[in-house]
Every structure is written in structure tokens, then in C-alpha cells.
N, C-alpha and C positions, 0 to 999 in steps of 0.2 A: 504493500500500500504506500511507504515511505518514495518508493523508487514512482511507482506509479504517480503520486499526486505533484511530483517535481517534473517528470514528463510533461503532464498535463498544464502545470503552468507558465512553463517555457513554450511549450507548443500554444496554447490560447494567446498567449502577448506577442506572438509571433502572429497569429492568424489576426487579432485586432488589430496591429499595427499595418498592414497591408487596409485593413478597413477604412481606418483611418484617415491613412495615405490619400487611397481612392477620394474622399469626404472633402477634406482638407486642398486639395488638390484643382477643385471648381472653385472654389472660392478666391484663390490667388489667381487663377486664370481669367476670371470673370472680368474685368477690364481689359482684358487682349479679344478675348471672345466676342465681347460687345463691339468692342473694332472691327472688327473682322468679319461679323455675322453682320453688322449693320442694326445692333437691337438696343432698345431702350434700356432705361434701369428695370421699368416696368417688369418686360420681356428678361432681362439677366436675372433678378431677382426668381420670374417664375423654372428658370432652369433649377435653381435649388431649390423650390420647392416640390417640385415635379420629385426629386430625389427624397424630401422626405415624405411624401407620400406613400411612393411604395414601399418607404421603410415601414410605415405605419399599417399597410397592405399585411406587411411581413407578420405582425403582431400574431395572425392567424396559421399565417404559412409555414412559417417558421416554426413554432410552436407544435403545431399539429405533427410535421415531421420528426420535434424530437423527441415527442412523447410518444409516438406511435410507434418509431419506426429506430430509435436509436441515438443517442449523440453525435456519433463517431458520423452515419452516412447525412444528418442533416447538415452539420459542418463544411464536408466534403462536400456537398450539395453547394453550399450560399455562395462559399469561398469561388467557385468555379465559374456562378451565375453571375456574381458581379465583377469579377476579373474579365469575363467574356465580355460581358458589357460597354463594360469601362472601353478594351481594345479595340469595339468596335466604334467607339468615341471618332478615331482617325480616319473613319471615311465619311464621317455625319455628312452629307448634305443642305441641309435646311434644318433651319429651328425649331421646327414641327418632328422633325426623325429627331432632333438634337433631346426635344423634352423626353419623347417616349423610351429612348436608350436609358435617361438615364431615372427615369420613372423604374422599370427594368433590374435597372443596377442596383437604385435601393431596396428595393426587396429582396436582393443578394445579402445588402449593407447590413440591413435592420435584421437579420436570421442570427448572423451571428453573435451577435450579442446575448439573444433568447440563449444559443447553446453554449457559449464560453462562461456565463452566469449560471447558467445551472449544471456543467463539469466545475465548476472551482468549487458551489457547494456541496456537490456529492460528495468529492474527493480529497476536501481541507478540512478539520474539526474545529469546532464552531469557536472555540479559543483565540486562533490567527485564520480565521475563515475574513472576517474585515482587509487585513493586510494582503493577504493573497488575492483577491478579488478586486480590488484597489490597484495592486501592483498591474492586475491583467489588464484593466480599465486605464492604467497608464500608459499604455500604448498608444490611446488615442492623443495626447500631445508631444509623444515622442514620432509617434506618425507625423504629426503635423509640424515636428522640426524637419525631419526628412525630409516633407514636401517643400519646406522653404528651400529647403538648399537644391530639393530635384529642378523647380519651378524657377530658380535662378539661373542655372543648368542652358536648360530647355526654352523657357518663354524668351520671346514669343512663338516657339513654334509648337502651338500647344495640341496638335494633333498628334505629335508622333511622342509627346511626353505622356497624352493618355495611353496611347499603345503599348508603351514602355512599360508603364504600371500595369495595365490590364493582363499582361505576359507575365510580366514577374508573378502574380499570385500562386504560378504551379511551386513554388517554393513550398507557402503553407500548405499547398495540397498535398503533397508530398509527404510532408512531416504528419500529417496527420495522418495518412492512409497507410503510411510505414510505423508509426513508431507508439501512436494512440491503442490503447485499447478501449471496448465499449464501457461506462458508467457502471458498475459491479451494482451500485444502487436502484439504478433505471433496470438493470438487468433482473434484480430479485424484483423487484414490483412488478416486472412485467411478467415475468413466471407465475406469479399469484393471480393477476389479472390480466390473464391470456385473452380472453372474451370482450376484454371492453376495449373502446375506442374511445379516447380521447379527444375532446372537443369546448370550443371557448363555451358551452353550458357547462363545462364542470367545474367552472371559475367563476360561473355568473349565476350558481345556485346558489339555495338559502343560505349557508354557510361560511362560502369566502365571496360573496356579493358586496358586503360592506365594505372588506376591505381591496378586493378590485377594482371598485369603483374611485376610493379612494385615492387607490397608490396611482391611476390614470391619472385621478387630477392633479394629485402632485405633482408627476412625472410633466404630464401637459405646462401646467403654468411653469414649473422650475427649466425646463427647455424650451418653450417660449421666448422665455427672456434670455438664454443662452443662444439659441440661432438666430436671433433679432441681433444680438451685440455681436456676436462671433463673425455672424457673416458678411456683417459691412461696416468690421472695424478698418480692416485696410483703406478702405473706402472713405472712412471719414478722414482717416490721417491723412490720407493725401489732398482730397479737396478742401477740408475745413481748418486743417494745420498745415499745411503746405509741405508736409512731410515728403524728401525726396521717395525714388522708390527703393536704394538702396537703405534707407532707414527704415522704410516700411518692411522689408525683408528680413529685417538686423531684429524690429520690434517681435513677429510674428517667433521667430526664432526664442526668443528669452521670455515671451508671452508663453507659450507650448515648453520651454523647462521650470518656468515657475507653477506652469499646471501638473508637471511630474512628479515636482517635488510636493505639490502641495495633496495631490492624489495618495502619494504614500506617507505620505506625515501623517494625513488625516485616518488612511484609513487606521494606521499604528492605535491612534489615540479611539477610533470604531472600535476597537476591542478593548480598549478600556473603559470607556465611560457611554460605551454605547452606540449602536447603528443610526436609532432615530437619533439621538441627539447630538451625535457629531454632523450628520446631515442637516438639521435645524441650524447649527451653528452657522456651518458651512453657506448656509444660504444668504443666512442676516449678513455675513459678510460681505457676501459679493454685492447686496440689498446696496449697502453704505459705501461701497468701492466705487461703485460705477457713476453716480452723480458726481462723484470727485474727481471723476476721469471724465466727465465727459465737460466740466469744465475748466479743466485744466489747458494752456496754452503754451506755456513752457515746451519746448519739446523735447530736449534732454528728460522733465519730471516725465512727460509723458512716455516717452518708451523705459521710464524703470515703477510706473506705476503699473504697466502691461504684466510683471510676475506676480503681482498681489493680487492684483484682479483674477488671473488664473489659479492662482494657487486655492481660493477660494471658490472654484470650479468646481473642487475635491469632491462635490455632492453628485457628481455626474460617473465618478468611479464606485463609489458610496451604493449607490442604485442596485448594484449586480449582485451582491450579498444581502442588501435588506430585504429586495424583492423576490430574492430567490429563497429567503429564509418564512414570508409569508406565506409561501402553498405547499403544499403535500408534494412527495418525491412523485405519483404520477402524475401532476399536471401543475411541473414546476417550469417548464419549460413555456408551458399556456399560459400560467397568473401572471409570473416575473415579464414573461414576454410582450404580452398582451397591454400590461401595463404600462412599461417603456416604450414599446413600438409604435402603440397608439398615442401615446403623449407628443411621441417625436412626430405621427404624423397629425397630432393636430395643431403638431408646431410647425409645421410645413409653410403656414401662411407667414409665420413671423417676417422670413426678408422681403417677401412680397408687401406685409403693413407697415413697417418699418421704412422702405423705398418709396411708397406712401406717406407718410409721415416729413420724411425728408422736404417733402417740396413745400409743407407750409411750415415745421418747428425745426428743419436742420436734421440732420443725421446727430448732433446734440441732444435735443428735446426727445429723438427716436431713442437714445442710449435710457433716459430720465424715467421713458415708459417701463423700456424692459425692468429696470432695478424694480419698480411696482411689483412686476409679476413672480421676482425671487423673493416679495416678501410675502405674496397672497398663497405662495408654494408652501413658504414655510409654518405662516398658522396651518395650510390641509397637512401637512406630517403633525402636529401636535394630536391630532386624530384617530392618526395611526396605534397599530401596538408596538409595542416593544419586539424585539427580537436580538439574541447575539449571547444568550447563555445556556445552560443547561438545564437549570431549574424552568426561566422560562419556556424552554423549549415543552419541559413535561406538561406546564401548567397549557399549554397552547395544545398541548395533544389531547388532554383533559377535556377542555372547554369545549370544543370543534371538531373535534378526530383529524385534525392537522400534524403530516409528520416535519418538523421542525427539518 
């Protein structure tokens, strides 16, 4: 098991960081693309969100495969779906093929997360289950330093830099198809419950309804204001701070290692003082960061206030472990997924309101909204339960017939 669950977590931060990548990767290219395609912000804006949508798609998709059908082949599955995707990025045509590819890709994007949050809880004990799930979930800003440095590389020739990404994912495929074994936990549950089929009712009945419903909403508003700020912070620093582009590249860089570090700082102290409440903290922080950064002008303060505000992010690594410790091992992959997946796609609209917002309050005033929606996130967790010991694990098997 020891050898096993270190596999497992090298190979999951291996397969999110390619995620990541992917993610991270429109977002710096989106002013070459708007050049180049001839499209609005309007229009640029609905390219990511076209992306999280089918992440939010995935909620279902994703889920269903891993609880049905196994960790090991839904993984193998997403990684493939949105790598293909991605690669075929470099013959897009038109901005009509350009959304649907990557409509497409997000529901590659959005899978894997449902399955690398529910292999780190099978496989970690609930003691440093925080810190390991944290650490997998930091790949999503150690992705997003890579893509600075790929997107420095490559742009503007941002067609052959998707290819590039979209090829490289036979790596994690790889690793996982060779060196993973199936969830030993998914595997006895499914032995017991050979007959049943897994399906988003078994997270929307009497039992885990409250708190599905919940953790969406949290998940919803706390990524709202995360894809609203994230995906058109380059964008404000260059037009509204006059920020070159080589600083913007320099920011995005040290923005994505203060989210790495602030990912496993945080989850460290998740297992101490707790999943909901290191998440809650987590939130208020970024709540107070961001009206400070969005009116800051300085622009040295501005690219070292970028690792604070990310590091405070930490509630986006946070997510994998709390949500996956909410539902029962057979329809952990449905709750947690369904939760996040759905959040992220009904965060889908953010840079599309946001880009909105811009023309009459400033891509400023758009930053002032998002901080609202990390605080409206954080009273719906105070809602929540608890999760992250072993007492409360019993008492939650008690109450619900939930296996912790």
C-alpha cells in the first residue's frame, strides 16, 4: 500500500499538470488569438468559457466512468480526450470549430480531477490525506508556470504550441497505463455491488442531497471569482497598468509559484486544524487580496502582490480531499465530481461577465466583483460538515451510512 499510494501520487500530479498546462495555456494565448482570428473580447472571452463548460459536462461523465467502470481506465480515458483535443487546436479553422474543440477538451479537462481526487482518497489515510491531495492539486500552478515559459517559447505561433501540448499528454498516458494499479477500495465496493450502476441520483438522494447541493454552491461561487480574476488578469496588467509583456510573463510565473506554495502550506495546516476550515480561511483571504490588487498601481507592488493572491488560491487544491471525503467510496467519484465540475461549469460564464463588466467598471471594478463571490463561497462552507478525522469519519458513517 506504502509503495502503491507514492505511485499514485507522482502519477496524479503528473496527469494534472498536463491539465493544467492545457487550461493555462488559452489564457496567455488569448490576445495572439484575438489577433489573429479577428475576434472580440466578447468572442475571446466565450473561447474559455466554451472550455468550462464541458468541464462542467464532465461532472457527469467523468464520474459515471469512474465509479462504474474503474479509476485506472476513466483517467486513461480524459487524459487522451483532451490531449487529442487540444492537438487538434493547430488546424482550427474558424471560431465556431475553435469553441467546439475546445468545448470537447474540457470534458477531457474536468474528468480528471473527479479521478485524481478520488485515487488520493482511496489511497492516503485521512491523517496527511489534506497534504497529498493538495500537493496533486498543485500541479495546477506548477502547470501554469510551465505554460509561461512554453507560451514565451512558442507565441505567437500559437497553433503549433497547442499541438505540442496536445502530443505531449501520451506521457501521463503512459505512466498511468504502465505503472497504476486499479483503487483496491473502488475494487472491494464494486465486488459487493456488482449489480448496481452508479448514477448523479445517488448523490442527489435523500441522504447526500444537502450536502451536494451545497458543496456545488460553494465550489460555483469560490470558482467564479477564480476564473473571472485568473483569466483576465494578464489582460488587465497590460491595458490598465501598462504592464510590458515580458512582465506580464515574469508576473504569471511567480503568481503560479506562490499558488504552489500556498497549495501545500495550506493543505499541511488541512490536516491540522481542519479541511472546512482551512478552506474558509483560505477564501476570506483571497476575499481581502484582491480589492488590494486591483487597486494597486505601482507595478513592481503589483507583480509581488501576484504570490499572495495565489497562494491564497490554496482552496482550489483544498477541494479534492474535502469533497472526496463527503461521499461514500461508491459514488465518490459522482459527489466530489459533480460538485467541482459543475461549479467550474457554472463558472464558465465568469470571463465572458467579467469582459462584460470591463466596458463600463474597468477590468478593476470586474476584479472588486469576483472578491464578493470568495466571500458568498465562504459563509456556503460554514454549512458544510466537517470532515478530515477518524472519529468524525465514524460519526458521518453513523448518521448517513457515508463511508468517510
Amino acid at each position: 500500500m506504502r509503495s502503491t499510494r507514492w505511485i499514485v501520487l507522482g502519477g496524479c500530479f503528473l496527469a494534472y499538470l498536463f491539465d493544467a498546462l492545457e487550461i493555462v495555456l488559452l489564457s496567455l494565448a488569448l490576445p495572439v488569438i484575438r489577433h489573429d482570428l479577428g475576434l472580440s473580447v466578447t468572442q475571446a472571452g466565450l473561447l474559455a468559457t466554451s472550455t468550462l463548460l464541458g468541464i462542467g459536462v464532465s461532472s457527469v461523465t467523468g464520474g459515471y466512468l469512474a465509479d462504474n467502470f474503474g479509476r485506472k481506465k476513466a483517467l486513461i480515458g480524459s487524459l487522451i480526450v483532451f490531449g487529442g483535443f487540444t492537438a487538434a487546436l493547430a488546424v482550427v479553422p474558424s471560431f465556431a470549430v475553435f469553441l467546439i474543440l475546445r468545448f470537447l477538451a474540457g470534458i477531457g479537462l474536468g474528468a480528471v480531477w473527479s479521478v485524481v481526487s478520488a485515487y488520493v482518497v482511496e489511497t492516503w489515510p485521512p491523517r496527511s490525506r489534506g497534504r497529498a491531495a493538495a500537493f496533486v492539486i498543485s500541479a495546477f500552478p506548477a502547470g501554469g508556470a510551465i505554460a509561461a515559459t512554453i507560451s514565451g517559447q512558442f507565441l505567437p505561433d500559437w497553433r503549433q504550441m497547442f499541438l505540442i501540448a496536445g502530443v505531449a499528454v501520451v506521457v501521463p498516458v503512459l505512466v498511468v497505463a504502465v505503472f497504476f494499479r486499479e483503487s483496491a477500495t473502488w475494487a472491494a465496493e464494486k465486488d459487493r455491488h456488482l449489480q448496481d450502476t452508479v448514477t448523479v441520483r445517488a448523490v442527489l438522494g435523500s441522504s447526500l442531497r444537502r450536502r451536494t447541493l451545497l458543496g456545488t454552491l460553494m465550489a460555483a461561487l469560490a470558482l467564479t471569482g477564480y476564473w473571472g480574476a485568473t483569466t483576465w488578469l494578464p489582460t488587465y496588467l497590460t491595458t490598465e497598468r501598462d504592464l510590458p509583456a515580458g512582465s506580464v510573463a515574469l508576473f504569471v510565473t511567480i503568481l503560479n509559484l506562490g499558488m504552489f506554495a500556498g497549495y501545500n502550506g495550506f493543505g499541511t495546516l488541512a490536516d491540522r486544524i481542519g479541511r472546512r476550515r482551512t478552506i474558509i480561511l483560505t477564501l476570506l483571504g483571497v476575499m481581502l487580496t484582491l480589492p488590494i490588487y486591483a487597486f494597486t498601481t505601482h507595478q513592481t507592488t503589483l507583480l509581488w502582490l501576484g504570490p499572495l493572491f495565489g497562494a491564497f488560491t490554496a482552496f482550489f487544491g483544498l477541494f479534492g480531499s474535502y469533497l472526496g471525503e463527503l461521499f461514500p467510496t461508491r459514488a465518490r467519484a459522482t459527489g466530489a465530481g459533480f460538485c467541482f465540475n459543475v461549479g467550474r461549469g457554472v463558472s464558465a460564464f465568469a470571463p465572458f461577465l467579467l469582459a462584460g463588466l470591463a466596458g463600463t467598471v474597468g477590468f478593476s471594478g470586474g476584479l472588486i466583483v469576483c472578491a464578493g463571490f470568495f466571500g458568498l463561497a465562504a459563509l456556503t462552507t460554514l454549512l458544510l460538515p466537517r470532515t478530515g478525522s477518524i472519529d468524525h469519519a465514524a460519526d458521518v458513517r453513523r448518521s448517513d451510512g457515508v463511508t468517510a
